[in-house]
N, C-alpha and C positions, 0 to 999 in steps of 0.2 A: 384573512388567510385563504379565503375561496379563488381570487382573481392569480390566473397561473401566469401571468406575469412576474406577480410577486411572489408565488414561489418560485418559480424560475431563478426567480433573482437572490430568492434565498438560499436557494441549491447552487447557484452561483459561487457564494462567499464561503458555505460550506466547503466544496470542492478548491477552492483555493486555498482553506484554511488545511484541507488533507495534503494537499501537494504540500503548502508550508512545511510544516510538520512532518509530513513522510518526509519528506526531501532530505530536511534539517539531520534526520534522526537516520534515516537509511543511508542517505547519501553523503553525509559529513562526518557524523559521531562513528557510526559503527565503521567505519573503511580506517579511521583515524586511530582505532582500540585494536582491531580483529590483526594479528598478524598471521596465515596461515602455516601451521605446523615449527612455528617458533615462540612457544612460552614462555621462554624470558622473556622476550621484546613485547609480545599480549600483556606480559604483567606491569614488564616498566610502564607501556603506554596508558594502562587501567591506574596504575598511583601516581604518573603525573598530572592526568587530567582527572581527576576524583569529580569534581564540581560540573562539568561537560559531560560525563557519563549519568549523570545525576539530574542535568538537562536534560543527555536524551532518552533515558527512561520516559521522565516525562512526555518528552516529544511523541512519543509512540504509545502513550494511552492516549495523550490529546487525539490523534493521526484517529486512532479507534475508534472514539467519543464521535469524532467530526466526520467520520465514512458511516455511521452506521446512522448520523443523522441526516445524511446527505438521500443517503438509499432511502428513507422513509419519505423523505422528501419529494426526491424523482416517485415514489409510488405514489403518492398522493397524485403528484401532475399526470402520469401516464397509465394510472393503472384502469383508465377507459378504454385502452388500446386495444390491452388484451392481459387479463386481472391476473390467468396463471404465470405471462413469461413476467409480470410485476413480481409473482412471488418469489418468482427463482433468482429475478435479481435482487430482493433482500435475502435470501436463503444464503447466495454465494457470498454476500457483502458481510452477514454474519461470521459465516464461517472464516475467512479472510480474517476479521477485525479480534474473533477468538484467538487464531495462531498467532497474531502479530502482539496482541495482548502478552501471552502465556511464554511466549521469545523476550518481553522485555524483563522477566522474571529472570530469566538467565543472565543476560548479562548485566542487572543487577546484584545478582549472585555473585557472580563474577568479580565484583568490585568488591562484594566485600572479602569474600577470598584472599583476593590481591591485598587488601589494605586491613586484613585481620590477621595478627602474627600467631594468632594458635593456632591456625591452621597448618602454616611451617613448623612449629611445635610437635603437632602432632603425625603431620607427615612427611616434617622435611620440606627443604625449600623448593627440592625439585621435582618431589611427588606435590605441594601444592600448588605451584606453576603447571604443574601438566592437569591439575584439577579447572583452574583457571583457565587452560586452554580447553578440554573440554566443552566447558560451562558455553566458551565464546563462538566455541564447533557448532554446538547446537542451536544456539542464536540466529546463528549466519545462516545453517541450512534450515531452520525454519522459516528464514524468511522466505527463500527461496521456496517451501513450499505452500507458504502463505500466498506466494505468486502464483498459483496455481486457480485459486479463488479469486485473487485481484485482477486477474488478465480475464479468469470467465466470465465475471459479472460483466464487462463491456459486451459480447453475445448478446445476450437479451437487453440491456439500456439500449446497445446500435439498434435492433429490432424496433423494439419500442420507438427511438428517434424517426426510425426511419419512416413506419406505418401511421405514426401520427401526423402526420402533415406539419406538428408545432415547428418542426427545425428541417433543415436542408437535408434531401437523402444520400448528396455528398457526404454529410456529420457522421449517417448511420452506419454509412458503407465503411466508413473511416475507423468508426470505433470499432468493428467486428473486426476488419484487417488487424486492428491493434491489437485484438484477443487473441489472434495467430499467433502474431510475433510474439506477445509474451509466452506463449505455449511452446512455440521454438524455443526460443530463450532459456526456459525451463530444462524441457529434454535435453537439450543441447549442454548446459551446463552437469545433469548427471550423467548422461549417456557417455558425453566426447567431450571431456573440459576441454583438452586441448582445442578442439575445432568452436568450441562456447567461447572461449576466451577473444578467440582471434573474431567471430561472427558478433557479438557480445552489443557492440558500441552500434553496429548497422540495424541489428536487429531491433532494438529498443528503441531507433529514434521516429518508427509509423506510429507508436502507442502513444510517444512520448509529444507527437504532433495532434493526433487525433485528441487524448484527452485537454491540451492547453487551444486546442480547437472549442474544444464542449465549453473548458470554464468560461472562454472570451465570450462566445455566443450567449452564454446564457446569465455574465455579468451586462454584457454591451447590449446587446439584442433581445433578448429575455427568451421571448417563444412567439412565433406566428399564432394566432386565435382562431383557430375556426368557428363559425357561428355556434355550431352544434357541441363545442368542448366548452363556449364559455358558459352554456346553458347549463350543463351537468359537472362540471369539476366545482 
Protein backbone atom coordinates (compact mmCIF):
# COMPACT_ATOMS: atom_id res chain seq x y z
CA UNK A 1 0.00 0.00 0.00
CA UNK A 2 3.25 2.49 0.31
CA UNK A 3 4.06 2.45 -3.66
CA UNK A 4 1.78 5.65 -5.01
CA UNK A 5 1.37 4.06 -7.99
CA UNK A 6 -0.67 1.77 -6.49
CA UNK A 7 -2.58 3.91 -4.72
CA UNK A 8 -2.95 6.02 -7.58
CA UNK A 9 -4.44 3.14 -9.21
CA UNK A 10 -6.62 2.43 -6.39
CA UNK A 11 -7.95 5.97 -6.24
CA UNK A 12 -8.47 5.20 -9.77
CA UNK A 13 -11.22 2.50 -9.45
CA UNK A 14 -12.53 4.19 -6.58
CA UNK A 15 -13.31 7.31 -8.63
CA UNK A 16 -14.76 5.31 -11.31
CA UNK A 17 -16.84 3.34 -9.01
CA UNK A 18 -18.36 7.12 -7.61
CA UNK A 19 -19.00 8.22 -11.20
CA UNK A 20 -20.75 4.69 -11.60
CA UNK A 21 -22.95 4.93 -9.03
CA UNK A 22 -23.44 8.86 -8.77
CA UNK A 23 -24.19 8.74 -12.27
CA UNK A 24 -26.41 5.66 -12.11
CA UNK A 25 -28.42 7.19 -9.11
CA UNK A 26 -28.18 11.08 -9.86
CA UNK A 27 -28.40 10.92 -13.28
CA UNK A 28 -30.92 8.18 -14.35
CA UNK A 29 -33.09 7.07 -11.21
CA UNK A 30 -33.70 10.48 -9.68
CA UNK A 31 -34.62 12.68 -13.28
CA UNK A 32 -36.71 9.24 -14.01
CA UNK A 33 -38.98 9.57 -10.25
CA UNK A 34 -38.61 13.56 -9.70
CA UNK A 35 -41.34 15.23 -11.63
CA UNK A 36 -41.28 18.93 -10.62
CA UNK A 37 -44.40 20.43 -9.11
CA UNK A 38 -46.63 17.51 -10.40
CA UNK A 39 -47.38 14.83 -7.59
CA UNK A 40 -49.33 12.68 -9.34
CA UNK A 41 -46.95 11.92 -11.99
CA UNK A 42 -43.94 11.88 -8.79
CA UNK A 43 -46.24 9.20 -7.50
CA UNK A 44 -47.10 7.30 -10.47
CA UNK A 45 -43.38 7.30 -11.41
CA UNK A 46 -42.34 6.15 -7.52
CA UNK A 47 -45.08 2.75 -7.86
CA UNK A 48 -44.08 1.93 -11.13
CA UNK A 49 -40.56 1.69 -10.64
CA UNK A 50 -40.69 0.49 -6.83
CA UNK A 51 -37.52 -2.03 -7.52
CA UNK A 52 -35.21 1.09 -9.53
CA UNK A 53 -35.91 3.45 -6.75
CA UNK A 54 -34.78 0.63 -4.40
CA UNK A 55 -31.50 0.45 -6.64
CA UNK A 56 -31.01 3.77 -6.45
CA UNK A 57 -31.11 4.24 -2.95
CA UNK A 58 -28.57 2.03 -2.81
CA UNK A 59 -26.62 3.50 -5.60
CA UNK A 60 -26.16 6.71 -3.45
CA UNK A 61 -24.86 5.09 -0.18
CA UNK A 62 -22.53 2.94 -2.48
CA UNK A 63 -21.58 6.67 -4.42
CA UNK A 64 -20.91 7.84 -0.43
CA UNK A 65 -18.95 4.58 0.69
CA UNK A 66 -16.68 4.98 -2.57
CA UNK A 67 -16.12 9.16 -2.43
CA UNK A 68 -15.16 9.06 1.03
CA UNK A 69 -12.75 6.11 0.35
CA UNK A 70 -11.50 7.71 -2.73
CA UNK A 71 -10.71 11.13 -0.47
CA UNK A 72 -8.66 8.99 2.02
CA UNK A 73 -6.95 7.72 -0.63
CA UNK A 74 -5.87 10.85 -2.56
CA UNK A 75 -4.82 12.00 1.21
CA UNK A 76 -2.64 9.27 1.74
CA UNK A 77 -0.85 10.10 -1.95
CA UNK A 78 -0.67 13.82 -1.62
CA UNK A 79 -0.93 14.66 1.77
CA UNK A 80 3.18 15.49 1.48
CA UNK A 81 2.11 18.33 -0.67
CA UNK A 82 0.68 20.28 1.66
CA UNK A 83 -1.21 18.14 4.94
CA UNK A 84 -3.76 21.12 5.69
CA UNK A 85 -5.32 21.74 1.92
CA UNK A 86 -5.31 17.39 2.36
CA UNK A 87 -7.58 17.95 5.15
CA UNK A 88 -9.86 20.35 3.65
CA UNK A 89 -10.22 17.91 0.85
CA UNK A 90 -11.48 15.09 3.13
CA UNK A 91 -13.49 17.85 5.33
CA UNK A 92 -15.48 18.93 1.99
CA UNK A 93 -15.69 15.06 0.63
CA UNK A 94 -17.34 14.46 4.07
CA UNK A 95 -19.46 16.80 4.13
CA UNK A 96 -20.78 16.23 0.45
CA UNK A 97 -20.99 12.30 1.08
CA UNK A 98 -23.17 13.27 4.51
CA UNK A 99 -25.96 15.39 2.45
CA UNK A 100 -25.98 12.84 -0.37
CA UNK A 101 -26.39 10.23 2.29
CA UNK A 102 -29.28 11.87 4.36
CA UNK A 103 -31.10 12.81 0.55
CA UNK A 104 -31.18 9.21 -0.15
CA UNK A 105 -33.35 8.93 3.11
CA UNK A 106 -35.86 11.03 1.37
CA UNK A 107 -36.62 9.61 -1.48
CA UNK A 108 -36.75 6.38 0.10
CA UNK A 109 -39.45 7.93 2.14
CA UNK A 110 -40.88 8.85 -0.72
CA UNK A 111 -41.55 5.41 -1.98
CA UNK A 112 -42.87 4.27 0.63
CA UNK A 113 -45.43 7.04 0.92
CA UNK A 114 -46.26 6.35 -2.67
CA UNK A 115 -46.58 2.51 -2.17
CA UNK A 116 -48.07 2.65 1.51
CA UNK A 117 -51.94 3.10 1.33
CA UNK A 118 -52.48 4.58 4.93
CA UNK A 119 -51.01 7.12 4.21
CA UNK A 120 -53.89 8.13 1.69
CA UNK A 121 -55.94 6.89 4.44
CA UNK A 122 -55.02 9.09 6.63
CA UNK A 123 -54.49 12.16 4.43
CA UNK A 124 -56.13 11.57 1.44
CA UNK A 125 -54.79 10.69 -1.84
CA UNK A 126 -54.04 14.23 -2.67
CA UNK A 127 -52.56 15.38 0.60
CA UNK A 128 -50.35 12.14 0.22
CA UNK A 129 -49.15 12.94 -3.25
CA UNK A 130 -48.20 16.27 -2.23
CA UNK A 131 -46.35 14.68 0.87
CA UNK A 132 -44.58 12.55 -1.74
CA UNK A 133 -43.80 15.42 -3.70
CA UNK A 134 -42.31 17.11 -0.92
CA UNK A 135 -40.20 14.22 0.38
CA UNK A 136 -38.77 14.11 -3.63
CA UNK A 137 -38.56 18.45 -3.32
CA UNK A 138 -36.01 17.95 -0.82
CA UNK A 139 -34.01 15.20 -2.39
CA UNK A 140 -33.50 17.00 -5.41
CA UNK A 141 -32.54 20.30 -3.80
CA UNK A 142 -30.17 18.63 -1.46
CA UNK A 143 -28.43 17.36 -3.91
CA UNK A 144 -27.97 20.28 -5.33
CA UNK A 145 -26.62 21.55 -2.25
CA UNK A 146 -24.57 18.58 -1.67
CA UNK A 147 -22.95 20.14 -5.17
CA UNK A 148 -21.80 22.73 -3.19
CA UNK A 149 -19.07 20.24 -1.41
CA UNK A 150 -18.62 18.07 -4.44
CA UNK A 151 -17.58 20.94 -6.74
CA UNK A 152 -15.17 22.36 -3.71
CA UNK A 153 -13.40 19.57 -2.98
CA UNK A 154 -11.91 19.69 -6.66
CA UNK A 155 -10.08 23.42 -5.30
CA UNK A 156 -7.66 21.73 -3.08
CA UNK A 157 -7.25 17.92 -5.01
CA UNK A 158 -6.42 20.54 -8.34
CA UNK A 159 -3.95 22.31 -5.85
CA UNK A 160 -2.64 19.26 -4.59
CA UNK A 161 -2.31 17.71 -8.38
CA UNK A 162 -0.93 20.58 -9.48
CA UNK A 163 2.03 21.36 -6.62
CA UNK A 164 2.94 17.87 -6.65
CA UNK A 165 4.58 17.19 -9.71
CA UNK A 166 2.81 13.38 -9.64
CA UNK A 167 0.23 14.53 -12.52
CA UNK A 168 0.28 17.14 -15.34
CA UNK A 169 -0.45 20.93 -14.04
CA UNK A 170 -2.89 20.86 -17.17
CA UNK A 171 -5.01 18.19 -14.65
CA UNK A 172 -4.76 20.65 -11.75
CA UNK A 173 -5.59 23.72 -13.61
CA UNK A 174 -8.51 21.59 -14.96
CA UNK A 175 -9.92 20.43 -11.84
CA UNK A 176 -10.18 23.85 -10.12
CA UNK A 177 -11.79 25.42 -13.53
CA UNK A 178 -14.29 22.36 -12.81
CA UNK A 179 -14.89 23.85 -9.17
CA UNK A 180 -16.08 27.10 -10.81
CA UNK A 181 -18.34 25.66 -12.99
CA UNK A 182 -19.95 23.62 -10.41
CA UNK A 183 -20.26 26.74 -8.24
CA UNK A 184 -21.96 28.54 -11.24
CA UNK A 185 -24.06 25.70 -11.83
CA UNK A 186 -25.18 25.85 -8.31
CA UNK A 187 -26.01 29.82 -7.96
CA UNK A 188 -27.18 29.75 -11.23
CA UNK A 189 -29.78 27.15 -10.49
CA UNK A 190 -31.22 29.03 -7.16
CA UNK A 191 -30.43 32.42 -8.06
CA UNK A 192 -31.92 32.42 -11.94
CA UNK A 193 -33.34 28.82 -12.79
CA UNK A 194 -34.40 30.33 -15.74
CA UNK A 195 -30.82 31.43 -16.93
CA UNK A 196 -29.50 27.69 -14.87
CA UNK A 197 -31.58 25.87 -16.93
CA UNK A 198 -30.65 27.25 -20.40
CA UNK A 199 -26.53 27.58 -19.12
CA UNK A 200 -26.93 24.03 -17.25
CA UNK A 201 -25.61 21.46 -19.96
CA UNK A 202 -22.39 24.16 -20.89
CA UNK A 203 -21.57 24.70 -17.77
CA UNK A 204 -21.05 21.23 -16.36
CA UNK A 205 -19.33 19.82 -19.34
CA UNK A 206 -15.36 21.53 -17.92
CA UNK A 207 -16.03 19.45 -14.63
CA UNK A 208 -17.48 16.88 -16.38
CA UNK A 209 -13.92 16.69 -18.57
CA UNK A 210 -11.55 17.50 -16.03
CA UNK A 211 -12.82 14.80 -13.52
CA UNK A 212 -12.98 11.64 -16.46
CA UNK A 213 -9.41 13.52 -17.10
CA UNK A 214 -8.32 12.57 -13.38
CA UNK A 215 -10.10 8.99 -13.37
CA UNK A 216 -8.07 8.07 -17.03
CA UNK A 217 -4.83 9.31 -15.70
CA UNK A 218 -4.75 7.82 -12.67
CA UNK A 219 -6.37 4.36 -13.91
CA UNK A 220 -4.01 4.53 -17.23
CA UNK A 221 -1.02 6.55 -16.07
CA UNK A 222 -1.10 6.15 -12.27
CA UNK A 223 1.16 9.25 -11.06
CA UNK A 224 4.71 10.51 -12.21
CA UNK A 225 7.27 9.52 -8.89
CA UNK A 226 9.52 11.98 -7.93
CA UNK A 227 12.55 10.64 -6.16
CA UNK A 228 11.85 12.47 -2.91
CA UNK A 229 7.85 11.25 -2.90
CA UNK A 230 8.86 7.76 -3.33
CA UNK A 231 11.07 8.00 -0.34
CA UNK A 232 8.45 9.35 2.05
CA UNK A 233 4.77 8.19 0.90
Amino acid sequence: MSSPKRLAKIAGILYLLVGIFGGFAEGFVDPRMYVAGNAAATVANLVANSPLVRIGVVSHLLDGVFFIFLALTLYILLQHVHKSVARAMLVLVALSTGIVCLNAVFLFEGLRVATDGSYASAFGAAGSNALVLLLLDTEHYGVLIAQVFFGLWLAPLGYLAYKSGMFPKWLGVLLVAGCVCYLVDLLAAFLAPGLGQKIHVAVVIPPTIAEISMVMYLLVKGVKVPAQVASTV
